[in-house]
VEXFI-876022 format. One record per atom (N, C-alpha, C): residue in one letter; x, y, z. Coordinates in steps of 0.1 Angstrom, whole numbers, plus 5000, padded with zeros to 4 digits. Layout:
<batis>
AXYZ;...
</batis>
This chain:
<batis>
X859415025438;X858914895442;X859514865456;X858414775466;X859114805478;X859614645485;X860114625493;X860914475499;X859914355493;X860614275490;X859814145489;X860414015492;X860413975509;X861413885512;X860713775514;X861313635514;X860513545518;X861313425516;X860613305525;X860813185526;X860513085511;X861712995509;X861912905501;X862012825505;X860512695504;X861412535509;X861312455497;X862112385496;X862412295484;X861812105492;X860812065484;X860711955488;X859911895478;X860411675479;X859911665471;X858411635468;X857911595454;X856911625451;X855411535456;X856011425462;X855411335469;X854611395481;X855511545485;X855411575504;X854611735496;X853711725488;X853011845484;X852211865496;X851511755494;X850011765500;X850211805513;X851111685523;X851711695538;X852011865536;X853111935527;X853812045531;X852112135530;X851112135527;X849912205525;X849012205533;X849012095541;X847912035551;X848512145565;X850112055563;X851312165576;X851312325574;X851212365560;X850612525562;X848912575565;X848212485560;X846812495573;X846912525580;X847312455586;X847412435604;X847812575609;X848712645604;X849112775609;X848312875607;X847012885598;X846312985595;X845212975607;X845113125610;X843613125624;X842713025622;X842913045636;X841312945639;X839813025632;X840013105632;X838813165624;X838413245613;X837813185599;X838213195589;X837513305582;X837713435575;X837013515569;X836413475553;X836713335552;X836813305534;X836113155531;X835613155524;X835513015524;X836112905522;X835912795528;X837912705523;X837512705504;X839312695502;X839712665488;X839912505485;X838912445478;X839412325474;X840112295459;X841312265460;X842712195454;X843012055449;X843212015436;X843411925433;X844411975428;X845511855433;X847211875432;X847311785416;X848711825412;X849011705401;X848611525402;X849111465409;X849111365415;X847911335413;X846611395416;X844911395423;X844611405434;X845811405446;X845511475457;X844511565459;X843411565469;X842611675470;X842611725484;X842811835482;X842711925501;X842011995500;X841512065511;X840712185512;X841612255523;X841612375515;X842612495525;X841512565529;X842412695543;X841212745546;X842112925541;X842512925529;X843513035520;X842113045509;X842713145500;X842113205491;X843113205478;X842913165465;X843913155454;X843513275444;X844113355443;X843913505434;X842813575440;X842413555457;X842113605461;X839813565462;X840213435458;X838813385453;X838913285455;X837813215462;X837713095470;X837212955461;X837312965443;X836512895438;X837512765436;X837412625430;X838112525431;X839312525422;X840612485426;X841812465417;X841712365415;X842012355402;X842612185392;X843912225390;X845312205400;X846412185394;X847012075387;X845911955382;X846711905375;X847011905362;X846912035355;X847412055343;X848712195344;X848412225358;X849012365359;X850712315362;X851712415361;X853212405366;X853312495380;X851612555383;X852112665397;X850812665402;X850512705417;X849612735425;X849912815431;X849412965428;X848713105437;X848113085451;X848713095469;X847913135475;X848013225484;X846913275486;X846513405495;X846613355507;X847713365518;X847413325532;X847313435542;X847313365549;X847413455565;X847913315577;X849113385583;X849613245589;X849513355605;X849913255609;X849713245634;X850813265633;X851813345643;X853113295646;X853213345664;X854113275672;X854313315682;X855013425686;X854513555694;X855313665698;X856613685699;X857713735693;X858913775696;X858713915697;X859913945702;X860114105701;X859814155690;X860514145678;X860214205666;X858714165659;X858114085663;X856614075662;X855914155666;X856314135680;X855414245693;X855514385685;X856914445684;X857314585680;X856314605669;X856114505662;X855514515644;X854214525647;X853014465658;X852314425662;X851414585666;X852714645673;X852414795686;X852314875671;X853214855664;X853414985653;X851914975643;X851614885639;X850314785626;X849114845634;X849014855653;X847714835659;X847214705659;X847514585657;X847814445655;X847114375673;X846114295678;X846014235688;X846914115688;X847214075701;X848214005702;X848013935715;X847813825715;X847713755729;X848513595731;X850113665726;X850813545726;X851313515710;X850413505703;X850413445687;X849513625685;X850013625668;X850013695663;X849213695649;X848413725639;X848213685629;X849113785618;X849613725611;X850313795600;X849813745583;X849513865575;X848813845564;X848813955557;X848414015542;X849113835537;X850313835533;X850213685532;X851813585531;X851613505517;X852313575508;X851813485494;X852613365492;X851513275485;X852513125485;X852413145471;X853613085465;X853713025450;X854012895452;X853312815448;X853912685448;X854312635435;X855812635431;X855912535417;X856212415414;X855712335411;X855512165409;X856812115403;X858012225395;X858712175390;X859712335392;X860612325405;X861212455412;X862412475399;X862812645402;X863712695392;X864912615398;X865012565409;X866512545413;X866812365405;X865412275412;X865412155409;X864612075398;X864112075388;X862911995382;X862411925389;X863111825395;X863011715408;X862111745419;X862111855421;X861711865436;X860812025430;X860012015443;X858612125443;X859112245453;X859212385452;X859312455462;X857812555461;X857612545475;X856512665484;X857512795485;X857012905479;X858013035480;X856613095489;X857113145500;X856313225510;X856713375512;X856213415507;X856913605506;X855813695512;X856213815514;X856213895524;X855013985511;X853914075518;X853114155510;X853714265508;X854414305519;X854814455521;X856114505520;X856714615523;X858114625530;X858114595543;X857214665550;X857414615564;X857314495571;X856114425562;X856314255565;X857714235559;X858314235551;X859814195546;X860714205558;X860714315563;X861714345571;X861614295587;X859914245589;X859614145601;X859914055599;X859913985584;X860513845582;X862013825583;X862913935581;X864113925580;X864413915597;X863914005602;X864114015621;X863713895632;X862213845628;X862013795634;X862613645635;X863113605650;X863313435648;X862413385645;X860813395654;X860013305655;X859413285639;X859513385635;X858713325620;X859613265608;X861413305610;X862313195605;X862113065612;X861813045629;X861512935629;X860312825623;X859012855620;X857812845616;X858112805606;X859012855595;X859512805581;X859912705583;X861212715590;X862012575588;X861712435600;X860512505608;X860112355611;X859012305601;X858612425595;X857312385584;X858612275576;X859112315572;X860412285559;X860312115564;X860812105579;X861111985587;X860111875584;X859211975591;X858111835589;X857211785582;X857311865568;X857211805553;X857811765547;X859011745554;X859911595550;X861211705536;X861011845540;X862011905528;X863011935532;X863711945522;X865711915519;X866012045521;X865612195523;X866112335522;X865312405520;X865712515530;X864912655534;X865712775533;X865212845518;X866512955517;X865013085523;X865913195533;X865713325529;X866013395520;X865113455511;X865413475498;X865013635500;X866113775495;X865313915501;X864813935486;X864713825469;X864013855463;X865013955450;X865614025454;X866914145448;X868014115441;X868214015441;X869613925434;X870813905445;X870813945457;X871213905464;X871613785472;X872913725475;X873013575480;X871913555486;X870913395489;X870313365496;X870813285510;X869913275524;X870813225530;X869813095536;X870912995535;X870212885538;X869912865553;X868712825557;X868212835569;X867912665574;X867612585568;X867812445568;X868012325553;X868512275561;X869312175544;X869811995551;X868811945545;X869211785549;X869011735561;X867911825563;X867511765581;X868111865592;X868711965590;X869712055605;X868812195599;X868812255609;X869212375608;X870212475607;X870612515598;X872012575594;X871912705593;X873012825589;X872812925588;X874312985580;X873812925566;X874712945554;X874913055544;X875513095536;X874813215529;X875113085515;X874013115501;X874913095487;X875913205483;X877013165478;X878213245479;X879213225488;X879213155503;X880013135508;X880712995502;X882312965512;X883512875507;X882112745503;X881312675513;X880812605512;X879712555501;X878812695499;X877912675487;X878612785471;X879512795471;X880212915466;X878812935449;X877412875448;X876512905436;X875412795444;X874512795436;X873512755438;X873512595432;X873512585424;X874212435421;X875412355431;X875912405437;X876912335446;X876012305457;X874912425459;X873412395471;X872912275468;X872412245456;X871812125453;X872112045449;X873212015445;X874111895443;X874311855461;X873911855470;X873811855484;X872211745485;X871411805480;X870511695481;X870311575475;X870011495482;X869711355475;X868311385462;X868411235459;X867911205446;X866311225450;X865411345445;X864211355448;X863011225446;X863811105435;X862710975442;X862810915452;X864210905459;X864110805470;X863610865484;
</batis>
């Protein structure tokens, strides 16, 4: 079995729809699929321009505890993009398309009941190990994280391995779980406030 790394943001469940609309926006301007229309818990309805199991037909998550999607997200050129870009045969004129990028979204996250996390993981090994290199696409997460209003963005390499926290409570940080500060994952989230207010 080969790398499976990926972004964790934890946020609450109010900021679904916002954190969903904010991962649109990163997918190409030009769509091979037809959009996916989504009904969240709540009754929120969006239309993505992703694919869920890989099939463009309508979700009703409001009976579900998880949403499947198939993305493809934009990121801006860094070196280790570029490099990943030269190696794939990949065009590149500044931004990048990287794909796919699987979302899980759970309505009720293993860490929090309280709060919803978007887990964004890597298809490949070699996407794993661009996500582990590159800044620009740790940054993409954690301003996604930002401006869906969520509390924490772990890199997670998926293996049982500490995760490392990439933002928590509005900052950008660069923590491991296991260190003096978070010494378990509960000590992480006893850090956030109360997911109604």
């Amino acid at each position: 079995m080969g790398l499976i790394y990926g972004y964790d943001i934890y946020l609450r469940p109010r900021n679904v729809a916002r954190a969903l609309a904010n991962l649109a926006e990163l997918a190409p301007p030009a769509r091979a699929v037809p959009p996916l229309e989504i009904t969240l818990p709540g009754g929120d309805r969006l239309v993505l321009p992703f694919t869920s199991h890989f099939k463009s037909e309508p979700v009703d998550c409001s009976t579900s505890s998880t949403l499947e999607l198939d993305t493809s997200l934009m990121f801006d050129v860094d070196d280790a993009l570029r490099e990943y870009a030269q190696r794939n045969g990949l065009k590149t004129d500044g931004r990048i398309q990287i794909g796919y990028i699987y979302a899980t979204i759970r309505f009720e996250s293993f860490l929090h009941p309280g709060y919803t996390s978007v887990e964004c993981w890597a298809a490949t090994s070699g996407m794993s190990r661009l996500f582990a290199r590159s800044a620009n696409i740790r940054k993409v997460f954690t301003d996604l994280t930002a401006d869906s209003g969520g509390v924490c963005c772990l890199f997670d390499t998926g293996d049982g391995a500490p995760e490392q926290v990439c933002w928590l409570n509005g900052e950008p940080t660069q923590e491991i779980v296991s260190s003096p500060r978070f010494p378990d994952r509960r000590a992480l989230v006893a850090t956030w406030s109360d997911p109604e207010k």
